[in-house]
C-alpha positions in Angstrom: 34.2 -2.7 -32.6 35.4 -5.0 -30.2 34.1 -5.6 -26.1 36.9 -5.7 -23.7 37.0 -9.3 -23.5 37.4 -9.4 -27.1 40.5 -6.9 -27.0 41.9 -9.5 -24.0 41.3 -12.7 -26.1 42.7 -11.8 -29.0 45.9 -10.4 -27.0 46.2 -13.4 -25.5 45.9 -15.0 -28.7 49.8 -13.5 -29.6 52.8 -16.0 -29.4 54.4 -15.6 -25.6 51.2 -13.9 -24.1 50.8 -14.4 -20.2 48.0 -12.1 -19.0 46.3 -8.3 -20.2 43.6 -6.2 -19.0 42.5 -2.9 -19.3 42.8 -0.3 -16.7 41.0 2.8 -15.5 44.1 5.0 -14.8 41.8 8.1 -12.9 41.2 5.3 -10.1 43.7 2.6 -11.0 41.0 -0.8 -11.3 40.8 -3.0 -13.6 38.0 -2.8 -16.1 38.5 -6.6 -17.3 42.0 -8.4 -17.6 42.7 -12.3 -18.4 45.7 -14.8 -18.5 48.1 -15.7 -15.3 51.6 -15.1 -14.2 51.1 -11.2 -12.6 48.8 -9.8 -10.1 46.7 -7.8 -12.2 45.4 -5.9 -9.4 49.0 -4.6 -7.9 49.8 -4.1 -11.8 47.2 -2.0 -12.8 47.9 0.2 -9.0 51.6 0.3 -10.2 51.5 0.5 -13.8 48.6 3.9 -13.1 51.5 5.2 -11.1 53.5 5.0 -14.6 51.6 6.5 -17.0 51.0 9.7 -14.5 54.2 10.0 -13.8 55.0 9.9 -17.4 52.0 12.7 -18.0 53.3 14.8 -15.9 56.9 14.7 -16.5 55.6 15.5 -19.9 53.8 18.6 -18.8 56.7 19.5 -17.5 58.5 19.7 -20.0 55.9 21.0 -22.4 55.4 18.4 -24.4 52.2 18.8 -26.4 52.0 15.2 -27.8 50.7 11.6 -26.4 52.1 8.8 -25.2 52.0 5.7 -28.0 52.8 3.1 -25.7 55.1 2.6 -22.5 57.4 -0.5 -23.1 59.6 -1.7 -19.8 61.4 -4.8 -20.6 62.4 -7.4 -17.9 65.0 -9.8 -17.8 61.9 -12.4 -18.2 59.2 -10.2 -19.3 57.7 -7.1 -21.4 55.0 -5.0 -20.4 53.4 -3.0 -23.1 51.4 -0.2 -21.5 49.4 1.6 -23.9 47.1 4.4 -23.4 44.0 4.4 -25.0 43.3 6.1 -27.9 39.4 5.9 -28.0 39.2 6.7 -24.5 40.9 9.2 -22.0 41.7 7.8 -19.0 42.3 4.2 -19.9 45.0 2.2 -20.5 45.7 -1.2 -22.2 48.2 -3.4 -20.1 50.0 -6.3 -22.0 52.2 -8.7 -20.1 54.7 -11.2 -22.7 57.3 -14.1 -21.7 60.3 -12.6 -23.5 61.4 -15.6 -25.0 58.3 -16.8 -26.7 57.5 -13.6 -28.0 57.9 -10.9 -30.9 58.0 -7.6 -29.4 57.4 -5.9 -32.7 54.1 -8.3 -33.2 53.4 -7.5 -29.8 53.3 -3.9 -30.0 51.2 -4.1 -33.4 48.6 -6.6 -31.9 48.3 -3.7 -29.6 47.8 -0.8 -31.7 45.4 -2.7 -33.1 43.2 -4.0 -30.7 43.1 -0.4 -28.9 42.0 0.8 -32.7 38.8 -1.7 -32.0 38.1 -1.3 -28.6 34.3 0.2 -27.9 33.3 0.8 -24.0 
């Protein structure tokens, strides 16, 4: 089992990484998050938006399944959202320079570290 600053160090540990945390999405704040190059605090806000949004679209819809991860690629950038699956409510955020980084790594490293996260 791994603490949340664990679960941040060894993202940041990942070829390309620029910053992580881990967000409450019921109130949108940031549990812990490290690295530079995004305002974690207007990314957590924004990113909580997205994964209700994507809940309830899939409500809608009637959807019984879960949401892996969320990936929205920039023309500099991806941002891995992915949703806890140890704990309801929370989500891991992932921020990677494009060009230094292996998405598919990435997205692993992820699924991983989520596996080990304890609160």
């Amino acid at each position: 089992m791994a603490t949340i600053k664990q679960t941040l160090d060894e993202l940041l540990a990942v070829d390309g990484a620029m910053c992580a945390s881990v967000v409450d999405s019921t109130s949108g704040m940031i549990l812990g998050s490290a690295g530079t190059g995004v305002d974690m605090e207007i990314a957590a806000a924004g990113n909580t938006e997205v994964v209700r949004a994507k809940m309830k679209t899939m409500r809608a819809l009637g959807l019984n399944d879960v949401i892996e991860d969320i990936l929205i690629t920039l023309g500099k950038h991806y941002h891995i959202i992915r949703p806890s699956s140890r704990k309801e409510g929370v989500f891991i955020y992932f921020v990677l320079d494009k060009g230094r980084s292996n998405l598919a790594m990435a997205r692993r490293k992820t699924q991983d570290v989520d596996k080990e996260l304890n609160f």
